[in-house]
BALOBA-1460 file (C-alpha; in Angstrom, 3 decimals):
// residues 240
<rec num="1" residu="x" x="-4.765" y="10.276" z="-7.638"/>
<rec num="2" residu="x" x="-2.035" y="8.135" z="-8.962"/>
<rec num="3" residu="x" x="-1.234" y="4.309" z="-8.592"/>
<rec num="4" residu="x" x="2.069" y="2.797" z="-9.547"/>
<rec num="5" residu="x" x="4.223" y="-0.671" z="-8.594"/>
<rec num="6" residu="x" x="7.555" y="-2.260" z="-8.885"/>
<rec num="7" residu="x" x="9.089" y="-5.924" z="-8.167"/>
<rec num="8" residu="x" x="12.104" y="-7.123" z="-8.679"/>
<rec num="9" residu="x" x="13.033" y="-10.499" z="-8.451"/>
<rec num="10" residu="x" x="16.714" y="-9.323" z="-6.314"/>
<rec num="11" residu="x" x="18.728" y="-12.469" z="-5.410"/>
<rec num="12" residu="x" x="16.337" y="-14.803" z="-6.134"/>
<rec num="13" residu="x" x="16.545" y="-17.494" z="-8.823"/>
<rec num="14" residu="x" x="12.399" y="-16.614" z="-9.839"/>
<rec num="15" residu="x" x="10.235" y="-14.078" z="-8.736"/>
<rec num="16" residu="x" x="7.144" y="-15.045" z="-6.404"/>
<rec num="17" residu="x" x="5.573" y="-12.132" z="-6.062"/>
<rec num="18" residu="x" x="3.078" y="-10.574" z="-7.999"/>
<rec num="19" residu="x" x="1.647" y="-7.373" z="-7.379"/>
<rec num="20" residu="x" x="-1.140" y="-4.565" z="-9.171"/>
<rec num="21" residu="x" x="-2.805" y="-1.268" z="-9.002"/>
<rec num="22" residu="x" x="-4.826" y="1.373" z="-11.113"/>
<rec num="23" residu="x" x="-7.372" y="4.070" z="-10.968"/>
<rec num="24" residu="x" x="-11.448" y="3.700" z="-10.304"/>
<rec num="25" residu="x" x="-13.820" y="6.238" z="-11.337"/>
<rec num="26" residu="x" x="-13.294" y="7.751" z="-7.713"/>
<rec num="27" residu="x" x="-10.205" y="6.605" z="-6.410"/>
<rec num="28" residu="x" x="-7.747" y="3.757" z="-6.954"/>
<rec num="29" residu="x" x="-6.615" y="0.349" z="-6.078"/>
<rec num="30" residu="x" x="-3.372" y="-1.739" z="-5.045"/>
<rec num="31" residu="x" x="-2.447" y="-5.473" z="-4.283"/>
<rec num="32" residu="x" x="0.599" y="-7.052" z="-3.309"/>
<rec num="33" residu="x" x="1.170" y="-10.720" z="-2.571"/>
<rec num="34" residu="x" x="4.163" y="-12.969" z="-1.742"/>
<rec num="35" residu="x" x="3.488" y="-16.844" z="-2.681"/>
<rec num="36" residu="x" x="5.863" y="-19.300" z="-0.772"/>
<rec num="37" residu="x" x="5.791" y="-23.184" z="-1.511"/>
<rec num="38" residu="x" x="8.263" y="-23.739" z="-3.801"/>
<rec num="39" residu="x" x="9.178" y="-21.821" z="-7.518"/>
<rec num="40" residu="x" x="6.174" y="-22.855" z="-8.814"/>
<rec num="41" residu="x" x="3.757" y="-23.284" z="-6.164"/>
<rec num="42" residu="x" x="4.558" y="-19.823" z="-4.911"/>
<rec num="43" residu="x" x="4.270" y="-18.317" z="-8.256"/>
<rec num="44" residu="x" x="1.196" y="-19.790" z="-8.799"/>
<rec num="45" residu="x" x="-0.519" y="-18.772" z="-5.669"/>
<rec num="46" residu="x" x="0.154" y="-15.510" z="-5.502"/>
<rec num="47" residu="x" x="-0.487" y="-14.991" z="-9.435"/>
<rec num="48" residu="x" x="-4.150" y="-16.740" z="-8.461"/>
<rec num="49" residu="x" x="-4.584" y="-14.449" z="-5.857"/>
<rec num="50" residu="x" x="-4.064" y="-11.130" z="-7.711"/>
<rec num="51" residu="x" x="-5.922" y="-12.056" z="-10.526"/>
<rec num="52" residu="x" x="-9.074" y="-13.247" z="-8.068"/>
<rec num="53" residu="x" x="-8.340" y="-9.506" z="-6.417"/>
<rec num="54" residu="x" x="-8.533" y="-7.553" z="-9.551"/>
<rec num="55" residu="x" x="-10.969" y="-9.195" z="-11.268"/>
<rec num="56" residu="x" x="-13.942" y="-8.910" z="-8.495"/>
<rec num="57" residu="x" x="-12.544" y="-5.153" z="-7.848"/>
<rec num="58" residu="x" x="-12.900" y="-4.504" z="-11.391"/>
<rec num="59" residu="x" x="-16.259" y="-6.351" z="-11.577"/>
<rec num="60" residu="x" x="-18.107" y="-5.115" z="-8.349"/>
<rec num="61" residu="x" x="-16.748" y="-1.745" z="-7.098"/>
<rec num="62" residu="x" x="-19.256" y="1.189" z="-8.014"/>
<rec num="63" residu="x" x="-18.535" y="4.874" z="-7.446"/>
<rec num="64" residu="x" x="-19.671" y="5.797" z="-4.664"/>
<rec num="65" residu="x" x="-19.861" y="2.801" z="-2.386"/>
<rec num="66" residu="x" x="-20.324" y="2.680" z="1.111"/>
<rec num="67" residu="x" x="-17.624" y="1.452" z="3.676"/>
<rec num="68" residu="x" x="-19.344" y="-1.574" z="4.401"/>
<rec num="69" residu="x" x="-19.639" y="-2.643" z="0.670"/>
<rec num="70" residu="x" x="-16.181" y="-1.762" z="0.073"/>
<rec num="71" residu="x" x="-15.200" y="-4.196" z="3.017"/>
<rec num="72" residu="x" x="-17.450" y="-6.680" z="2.085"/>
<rec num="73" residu="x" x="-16.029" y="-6.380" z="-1.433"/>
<rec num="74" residu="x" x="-12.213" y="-6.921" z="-0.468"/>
<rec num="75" residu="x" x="-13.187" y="-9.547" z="1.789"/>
<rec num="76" residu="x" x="-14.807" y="-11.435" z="-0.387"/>
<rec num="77" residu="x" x="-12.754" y="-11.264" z="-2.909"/>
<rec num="78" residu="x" x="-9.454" y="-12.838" z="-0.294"/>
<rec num="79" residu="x" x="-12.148" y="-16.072" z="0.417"/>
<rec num="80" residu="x" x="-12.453" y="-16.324" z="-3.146"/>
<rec num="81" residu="x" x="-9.125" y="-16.124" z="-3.681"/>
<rec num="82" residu="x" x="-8.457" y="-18.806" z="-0.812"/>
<rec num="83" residu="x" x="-10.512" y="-21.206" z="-1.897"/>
<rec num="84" residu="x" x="-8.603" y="-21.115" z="-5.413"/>
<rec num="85" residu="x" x="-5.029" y="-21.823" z="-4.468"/>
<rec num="86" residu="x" x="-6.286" y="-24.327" z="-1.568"/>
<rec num="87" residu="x" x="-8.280" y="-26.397" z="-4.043"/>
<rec num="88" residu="x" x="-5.686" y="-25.919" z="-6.604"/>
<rec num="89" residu="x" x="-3.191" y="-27.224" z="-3.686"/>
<rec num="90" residu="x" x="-5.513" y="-30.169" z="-2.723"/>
<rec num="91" residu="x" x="-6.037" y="-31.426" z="-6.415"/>
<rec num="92" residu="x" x="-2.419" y="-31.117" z="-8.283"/>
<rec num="93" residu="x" x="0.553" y="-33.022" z="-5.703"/>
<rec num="94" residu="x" x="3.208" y="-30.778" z="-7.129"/>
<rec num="95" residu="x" x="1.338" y="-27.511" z="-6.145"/>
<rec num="96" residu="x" x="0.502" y="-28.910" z="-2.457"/>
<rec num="97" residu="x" x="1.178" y="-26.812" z="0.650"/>
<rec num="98" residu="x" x="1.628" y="-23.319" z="-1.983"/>
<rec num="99" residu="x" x="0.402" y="-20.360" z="-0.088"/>
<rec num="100" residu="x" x="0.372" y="-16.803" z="-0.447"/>
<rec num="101" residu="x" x="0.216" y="-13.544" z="1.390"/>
<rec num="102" residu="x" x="-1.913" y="-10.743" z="0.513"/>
<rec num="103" residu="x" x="-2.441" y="-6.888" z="1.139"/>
<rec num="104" residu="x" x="-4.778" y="-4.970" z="-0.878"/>
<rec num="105" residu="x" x="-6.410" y="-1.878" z="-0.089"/>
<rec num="106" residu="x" x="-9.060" y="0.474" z="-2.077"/>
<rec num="107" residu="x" x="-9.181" y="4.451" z="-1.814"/>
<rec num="108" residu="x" x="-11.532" y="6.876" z="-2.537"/>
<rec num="109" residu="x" x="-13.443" y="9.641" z="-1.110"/>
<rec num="110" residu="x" x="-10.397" y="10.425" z="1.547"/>
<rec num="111" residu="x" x="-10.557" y="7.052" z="2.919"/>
<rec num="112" residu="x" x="-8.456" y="3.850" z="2.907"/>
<rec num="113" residu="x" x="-9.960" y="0.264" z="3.322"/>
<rec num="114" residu="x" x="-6.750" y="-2.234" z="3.527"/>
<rec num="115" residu="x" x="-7.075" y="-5.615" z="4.207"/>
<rec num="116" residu="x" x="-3.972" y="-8.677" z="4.734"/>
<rec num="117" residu="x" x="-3.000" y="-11.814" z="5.676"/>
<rec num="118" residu="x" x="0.624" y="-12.517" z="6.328"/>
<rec num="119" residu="x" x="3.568" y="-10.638" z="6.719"/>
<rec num="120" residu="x" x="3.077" y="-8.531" z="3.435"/>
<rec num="121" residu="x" x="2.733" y="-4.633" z="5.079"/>
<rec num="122" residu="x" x="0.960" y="-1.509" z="4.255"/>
<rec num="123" residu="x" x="2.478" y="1.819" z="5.866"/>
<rec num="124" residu="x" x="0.749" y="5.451" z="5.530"/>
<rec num="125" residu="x" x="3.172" y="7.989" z="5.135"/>
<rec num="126" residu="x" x="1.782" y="11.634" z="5.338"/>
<rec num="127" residu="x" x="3.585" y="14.761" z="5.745"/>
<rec num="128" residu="x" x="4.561" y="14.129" z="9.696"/>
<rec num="129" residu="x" x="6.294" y="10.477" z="9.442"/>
<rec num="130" residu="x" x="4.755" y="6.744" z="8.714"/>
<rec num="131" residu="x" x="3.246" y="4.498" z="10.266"/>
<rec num="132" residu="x" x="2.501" y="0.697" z="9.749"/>
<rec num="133" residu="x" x="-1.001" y="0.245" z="9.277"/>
<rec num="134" residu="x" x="-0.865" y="-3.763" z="9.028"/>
<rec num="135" residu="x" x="0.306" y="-6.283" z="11.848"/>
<rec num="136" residu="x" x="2.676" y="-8.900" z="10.874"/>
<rec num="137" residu="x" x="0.829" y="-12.920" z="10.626"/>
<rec num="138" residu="x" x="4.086" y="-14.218" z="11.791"/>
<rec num="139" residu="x" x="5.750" y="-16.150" z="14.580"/>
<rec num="140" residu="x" x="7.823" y="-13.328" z="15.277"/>
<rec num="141" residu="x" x="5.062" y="-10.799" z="15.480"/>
<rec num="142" residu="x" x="3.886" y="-13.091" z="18.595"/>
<rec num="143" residu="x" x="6.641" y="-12.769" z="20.349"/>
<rec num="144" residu="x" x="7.110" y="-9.714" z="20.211"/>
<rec num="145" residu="x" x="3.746" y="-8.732" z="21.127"/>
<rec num="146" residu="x" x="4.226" y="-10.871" z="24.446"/>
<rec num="147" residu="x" x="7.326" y="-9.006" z="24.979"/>
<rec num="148" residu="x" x="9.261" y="-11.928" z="24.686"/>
<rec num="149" residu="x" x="11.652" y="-10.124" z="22.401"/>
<rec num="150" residu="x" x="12.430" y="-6.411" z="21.223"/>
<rec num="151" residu="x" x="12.195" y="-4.624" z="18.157"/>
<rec num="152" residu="x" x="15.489" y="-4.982" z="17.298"/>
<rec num="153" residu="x" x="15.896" y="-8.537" z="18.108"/>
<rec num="154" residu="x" x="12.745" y="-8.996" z="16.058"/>
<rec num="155" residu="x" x="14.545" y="-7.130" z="13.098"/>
<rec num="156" residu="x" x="17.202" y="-10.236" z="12.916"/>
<rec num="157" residu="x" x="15.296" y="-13.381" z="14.441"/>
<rec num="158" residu="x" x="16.326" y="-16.721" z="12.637"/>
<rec num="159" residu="x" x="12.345" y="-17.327" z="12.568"/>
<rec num="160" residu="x" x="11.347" y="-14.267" z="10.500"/>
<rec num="161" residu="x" x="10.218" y="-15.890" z="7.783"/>
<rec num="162" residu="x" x="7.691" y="-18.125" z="9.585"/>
<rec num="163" residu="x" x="4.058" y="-16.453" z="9.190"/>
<rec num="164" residu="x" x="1.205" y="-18.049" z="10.918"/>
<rec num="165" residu="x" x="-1.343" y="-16.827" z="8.244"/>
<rec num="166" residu="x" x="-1.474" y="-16.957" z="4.251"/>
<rec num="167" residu="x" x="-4.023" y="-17.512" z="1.729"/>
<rec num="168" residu="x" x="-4.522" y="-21.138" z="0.019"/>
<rec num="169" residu="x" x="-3.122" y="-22.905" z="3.625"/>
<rec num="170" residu="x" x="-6.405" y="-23.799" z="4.965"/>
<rec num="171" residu="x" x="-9.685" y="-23.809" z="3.899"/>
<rec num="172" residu="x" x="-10.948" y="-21.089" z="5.642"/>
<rec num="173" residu="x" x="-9.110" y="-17.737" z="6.046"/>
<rec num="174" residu="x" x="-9.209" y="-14.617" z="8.055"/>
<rec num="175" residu="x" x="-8.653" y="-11.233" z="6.798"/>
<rec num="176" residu="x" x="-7.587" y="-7.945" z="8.615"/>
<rec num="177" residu="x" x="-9.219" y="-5.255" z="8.061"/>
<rec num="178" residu="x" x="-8.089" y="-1.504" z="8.721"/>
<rec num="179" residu="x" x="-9.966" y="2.022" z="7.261"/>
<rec num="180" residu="x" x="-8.084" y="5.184" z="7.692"/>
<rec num="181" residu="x" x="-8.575" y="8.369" z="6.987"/>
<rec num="182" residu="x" x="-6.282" y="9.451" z="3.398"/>
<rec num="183" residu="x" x="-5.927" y="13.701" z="2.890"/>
<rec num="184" residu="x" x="-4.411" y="14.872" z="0.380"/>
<rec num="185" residu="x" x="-0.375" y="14.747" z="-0.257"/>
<rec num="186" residu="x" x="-0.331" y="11.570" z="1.363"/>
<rec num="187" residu="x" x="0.889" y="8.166" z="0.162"/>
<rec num="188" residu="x" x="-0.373" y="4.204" z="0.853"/>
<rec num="189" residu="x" x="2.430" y="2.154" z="0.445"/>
<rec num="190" residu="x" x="1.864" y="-1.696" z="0.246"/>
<rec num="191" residu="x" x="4.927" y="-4.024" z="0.037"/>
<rec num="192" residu="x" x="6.694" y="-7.558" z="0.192"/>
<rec num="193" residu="x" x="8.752" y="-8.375" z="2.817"/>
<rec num="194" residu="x" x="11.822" y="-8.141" z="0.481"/>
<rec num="195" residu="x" x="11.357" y="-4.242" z="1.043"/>
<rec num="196" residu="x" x="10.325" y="-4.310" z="4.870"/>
<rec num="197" residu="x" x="12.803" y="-6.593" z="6.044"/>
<rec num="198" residu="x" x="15.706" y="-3.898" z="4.244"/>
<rec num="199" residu="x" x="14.194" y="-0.483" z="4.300"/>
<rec num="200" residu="x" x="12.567" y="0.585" z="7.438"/>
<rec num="201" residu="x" x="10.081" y="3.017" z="8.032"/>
<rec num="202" residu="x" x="11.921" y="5.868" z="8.734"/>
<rec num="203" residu="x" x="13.842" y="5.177" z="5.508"/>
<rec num="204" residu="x" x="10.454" y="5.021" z="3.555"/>
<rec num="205" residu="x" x="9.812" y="8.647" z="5.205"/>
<rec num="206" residu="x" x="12.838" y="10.186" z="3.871"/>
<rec num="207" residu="x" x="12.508" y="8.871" z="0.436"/>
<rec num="208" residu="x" x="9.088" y="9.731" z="0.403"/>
<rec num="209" residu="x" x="10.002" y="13.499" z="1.617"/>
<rec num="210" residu="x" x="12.387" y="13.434" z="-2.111"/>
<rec num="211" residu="x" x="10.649" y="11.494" z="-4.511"/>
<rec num="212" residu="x" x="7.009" y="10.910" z="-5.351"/>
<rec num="213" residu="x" x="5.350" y="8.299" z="-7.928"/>
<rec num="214" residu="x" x="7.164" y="5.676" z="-9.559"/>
<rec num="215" residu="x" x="10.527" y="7.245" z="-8.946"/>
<rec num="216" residu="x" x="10.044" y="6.846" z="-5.595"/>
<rec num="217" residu="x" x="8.845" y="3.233" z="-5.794"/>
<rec num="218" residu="x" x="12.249" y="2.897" z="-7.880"/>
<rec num="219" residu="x" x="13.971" y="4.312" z="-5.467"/>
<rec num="220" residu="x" x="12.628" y="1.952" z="-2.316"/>
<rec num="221" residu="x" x="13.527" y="-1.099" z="-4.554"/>
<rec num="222" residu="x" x="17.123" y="-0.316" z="-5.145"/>
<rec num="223" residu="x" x="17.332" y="0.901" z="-1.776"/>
<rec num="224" residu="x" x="16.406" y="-2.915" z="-0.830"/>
<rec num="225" residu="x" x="18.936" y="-3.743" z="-3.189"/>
<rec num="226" residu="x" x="21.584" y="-1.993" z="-1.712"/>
<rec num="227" residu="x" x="21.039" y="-3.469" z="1.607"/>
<rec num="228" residu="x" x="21.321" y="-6.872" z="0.755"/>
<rec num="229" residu="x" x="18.051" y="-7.040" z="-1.116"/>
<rec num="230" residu="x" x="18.348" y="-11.626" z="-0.903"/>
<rec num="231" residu="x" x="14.591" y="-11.498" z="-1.815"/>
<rec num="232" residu="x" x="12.117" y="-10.553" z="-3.968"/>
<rec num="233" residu="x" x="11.014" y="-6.843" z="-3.667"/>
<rec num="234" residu="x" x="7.708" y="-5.889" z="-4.485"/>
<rec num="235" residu="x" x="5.996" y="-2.176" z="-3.694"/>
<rec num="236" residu="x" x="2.860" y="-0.246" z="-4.857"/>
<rec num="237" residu="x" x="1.757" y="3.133" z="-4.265"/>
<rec num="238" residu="x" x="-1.251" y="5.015" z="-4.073"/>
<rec num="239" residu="x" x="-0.671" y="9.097" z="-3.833"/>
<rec num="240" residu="x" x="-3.221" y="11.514" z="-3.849"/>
């Protein structure tokens, strides 16, 4: 199994986004998360966030783990998390109102366990085509899913950018979770919206049908790039 990442800050003036991934004694691990609130409060956030993520995978998983216990595990570790960068937003006036998405998943044993909040995706791309596993916290993701507006209108709504869930925002915060099954030759891919929002699915197919690893995480960020690529771009892979 292998685990890799890129970000790149592309237009940007500072890059909020922090992302992470490696190998467990049975599988491996990925996080990606997009702060917003500012430079510093966004950097902040979603630096908190990671950290909180890899420290409690690193500390609790165990080979071998059931399902459950790697739910419970991921969960867990997103309240911690939120509690972090909310009371860090309460207590210091310049860091107020910082927020952060969040998509990490953990794989082993043929399975997937992904959990998010926000607008931060994970798509599974196996030998057949992708598919988006997560389901956009946003304001445009509720319209759409009243029919309100299309796909395509969706694509290049002035609202995008408006998500309706993120870590640190409230006190409380719920997670979704999603377990799939992983075979072999297939790829998790978690990214930022800097990547969604410029290469689309199919796109991710095709570049996943010529390049495998971190050439073909290289190859999604400059294809962001090319495409206008006005935020950051942040992508991790897990391929088995």
């Amino acid at each position: 199994m292998k685990a890799v990442s890129k970000t790149d800050i592309g237009l940007r003036s500072s890059n909020q986004d922090a992302c992470g991934c490696g190998l467990l004694p049975d599988g491996a691990w990925m996080v990606v998360c997009d702060g917003m609130g500012g430079a510093n409060g966004g950097n902040i956030a979603s630096e908190m966030a990671l950290s909180c993520m890899t420290t409690q995978i690193a500390n609790e998983y165990q080979p071998e783990m059931e399902a459950s216990a790697i739910r419970n595990l991921l969960t867990a570790a997103a309240y911690t998390a939120n509690t972090q960068i909310f009371d860090a937003s309460v207590n210091t006036p310049e860091l107020s109102g910082m927020g952060t998405t969040l998509v990490a998943a953990i794989v082993t044993r043929r399975k997937a366990h992904i959990i998010h909040a926000g607008d931060s995706r994970a798509y599974h791309i196996t030998h057949s085509g992708v598919h988006q596993v997560t389901m956009d916290h946003s304001m445009v993701q509720e319209m759409l899913n009243r029919g309100d507006i299309t796909v395509t209108q969706a694509r290049h709504h002035p609202h995008k950018n408006i998500i309706t869930r993120a870590l640190g925002v409230q006190e409380m915060i719920d997670v979704d979770y999603t377990e799939l099954e992983f075979r072999q030759g297939e790829t998790l891919l978690a990214c930022s919206d800097g990547l969604s929002n410029y290469v689309h699915a199919e796109q991710m197919y095709q570049y996943a049908r010529s390049y495998q690893g971190q050439e073909l995480a290289d190859a999604l960020v400059q294809a962001a790039l090319a495409s206008g690529g006005s935020d950051n771009i942040t992508v991790t892979l897990i391929e088995d």
